[in-house]
C-alpha positions in Angstrom: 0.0 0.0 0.0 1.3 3.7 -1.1 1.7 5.7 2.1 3.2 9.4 2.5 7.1 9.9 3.7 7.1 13.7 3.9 4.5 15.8 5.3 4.1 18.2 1.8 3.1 14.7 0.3 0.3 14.2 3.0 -1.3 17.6 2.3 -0.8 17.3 -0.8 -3.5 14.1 -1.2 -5.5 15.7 1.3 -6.0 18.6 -0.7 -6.5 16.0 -4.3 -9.2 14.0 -1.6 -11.3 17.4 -0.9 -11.2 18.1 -4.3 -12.8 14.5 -5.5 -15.0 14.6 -2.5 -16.7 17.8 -3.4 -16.7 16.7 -7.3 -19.6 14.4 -5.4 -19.6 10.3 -5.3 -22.2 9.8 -8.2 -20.1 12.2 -10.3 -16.4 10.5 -10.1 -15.5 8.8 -12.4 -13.9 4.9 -12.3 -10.4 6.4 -12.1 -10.8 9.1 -9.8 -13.1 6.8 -7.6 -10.3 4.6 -7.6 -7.8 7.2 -7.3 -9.7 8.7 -4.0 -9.6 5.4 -2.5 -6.4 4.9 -2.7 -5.3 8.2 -1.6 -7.7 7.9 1.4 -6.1 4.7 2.3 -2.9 6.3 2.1 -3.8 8.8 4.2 -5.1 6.8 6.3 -2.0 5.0 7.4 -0.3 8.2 7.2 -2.3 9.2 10.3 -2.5 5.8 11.8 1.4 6.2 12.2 2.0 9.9 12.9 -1.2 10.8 15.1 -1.1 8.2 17.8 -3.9 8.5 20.5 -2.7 8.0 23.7 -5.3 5.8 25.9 -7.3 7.8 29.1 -5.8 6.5 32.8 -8.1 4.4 34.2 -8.9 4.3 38.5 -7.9 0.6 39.2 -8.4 0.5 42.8 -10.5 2.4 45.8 -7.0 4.0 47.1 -6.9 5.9 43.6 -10.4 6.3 43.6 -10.6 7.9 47.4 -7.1 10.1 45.7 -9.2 10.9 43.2 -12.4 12.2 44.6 -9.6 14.2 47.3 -8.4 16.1 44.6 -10.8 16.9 42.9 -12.5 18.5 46.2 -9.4 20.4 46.2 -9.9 21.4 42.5 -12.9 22.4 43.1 -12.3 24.7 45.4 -10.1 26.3 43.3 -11.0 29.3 40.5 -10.7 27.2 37.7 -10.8 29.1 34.4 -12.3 27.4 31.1 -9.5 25.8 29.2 -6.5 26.1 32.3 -5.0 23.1 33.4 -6.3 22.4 36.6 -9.7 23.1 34.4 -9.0 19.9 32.5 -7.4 18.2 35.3 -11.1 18.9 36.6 -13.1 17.3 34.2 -10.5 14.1 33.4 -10.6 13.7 37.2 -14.3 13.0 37.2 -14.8 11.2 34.0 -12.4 8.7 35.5 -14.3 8.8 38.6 -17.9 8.0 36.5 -16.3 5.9 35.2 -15.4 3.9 38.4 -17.8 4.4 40.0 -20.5 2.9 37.1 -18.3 -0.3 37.2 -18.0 -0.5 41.0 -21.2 1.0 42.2 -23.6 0.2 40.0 -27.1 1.7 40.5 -30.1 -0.8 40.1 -32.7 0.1 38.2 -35.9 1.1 39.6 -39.1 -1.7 40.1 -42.0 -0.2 38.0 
């Protein structure tokens, strides 16, 4: 499969795969079709290797969890401005604390 060495070759195909996509799918056609596919692929793998997504820490135990809910009482306390670090130290804090506590604490559902 073709893949991209140099960034200017990566924008490059992204710029030829915005200008097939906006010709429209039903009016491309069997070489450009083919063509887009193969640049998206490309470009695909480009990404896959150059824009790695690291994965979200996880609570594991009810030490980190108890650390957890601590600071972000602290944080909370705290003027925390839209977009500042302890902002988004807020709001990771308590998605990994949902998240914990939907494993670990689950809530039953009500009897109708």
């Amino acid at each position: 499969m073709k893949t991209f060495q140099a960034s200017a070759a990566y924008t490059k195909a992204m710029k030829e795969i915005l200008r097939l996509m906006n010709k429209g799918e039903g009016n491309l056609n069997e070489q450009e079709d083919s063509k887009l596919s193969l640049l998206i692929l490309a470009a695909q793998a480009y990404e896959k290797d150059r824009y790695i997504i690291p994965a979200l820490p996880t609570i594991k135990t009810n030490d980190q969890y108890e650390n957890a809910l601590l600071r972000v009482s602290a944080l909370m306390q705290k003027n925390n401005k839209p977009g500042s670090k302890s902002s988004g130290e807020l709001q990771l804090l308590s998605f990994m604390i949902k998240e914990y506590e939907l494993e670990h604490f689950p809530v039953p559902k009500p009897a109708l």
